[in-house]
C-alpha positions, -999 to +999 in steps of 0.1 A: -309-430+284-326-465+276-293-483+289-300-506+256-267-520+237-282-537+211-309-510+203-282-482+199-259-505+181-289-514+159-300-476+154-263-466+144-262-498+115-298-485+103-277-455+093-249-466+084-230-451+106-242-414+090-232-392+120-199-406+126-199-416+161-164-419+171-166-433+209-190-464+192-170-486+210-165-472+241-202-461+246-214-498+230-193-510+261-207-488+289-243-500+278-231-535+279-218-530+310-247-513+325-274-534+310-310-527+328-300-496+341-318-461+331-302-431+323-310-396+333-298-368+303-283-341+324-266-318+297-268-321+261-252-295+236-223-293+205-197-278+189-187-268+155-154-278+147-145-264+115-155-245+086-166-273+066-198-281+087-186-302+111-193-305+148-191-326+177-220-336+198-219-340+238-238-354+268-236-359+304-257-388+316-268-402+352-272-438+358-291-452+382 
């Protein structure tokens, strides 16, 4: 919701890349793109996608 590129790319390499985030690129991008603006979280939830653990996280997000 920050709108910050280089603090969500920095918080991803801090964890190298633990939770798998496969849109990286694509959300790196829309921060770039919408540098200074702020975002407003309007729906947040997830998914489990098999039986091994896994699940997908989701959001919506408002920018203004």
């Amino acid at each position: 919701t920050e709108g910050d590129a280089e603090g969500f790319s920095d918080f991803v390499a801090s964890e190298q890349d633990r939770r798998k985030i496969c849109g990286f690129p694509c959300l790196y991008t829309l921060l770039r793109y919408l540098e200074n603006s702020t975002g407003e979280l309007l729906a947040h939830s997830h998914c489990k996608i098999d039986s091994s653990g896994s699940f997908v996280t989701y959001a919506s997000l408002a920018f203004h």
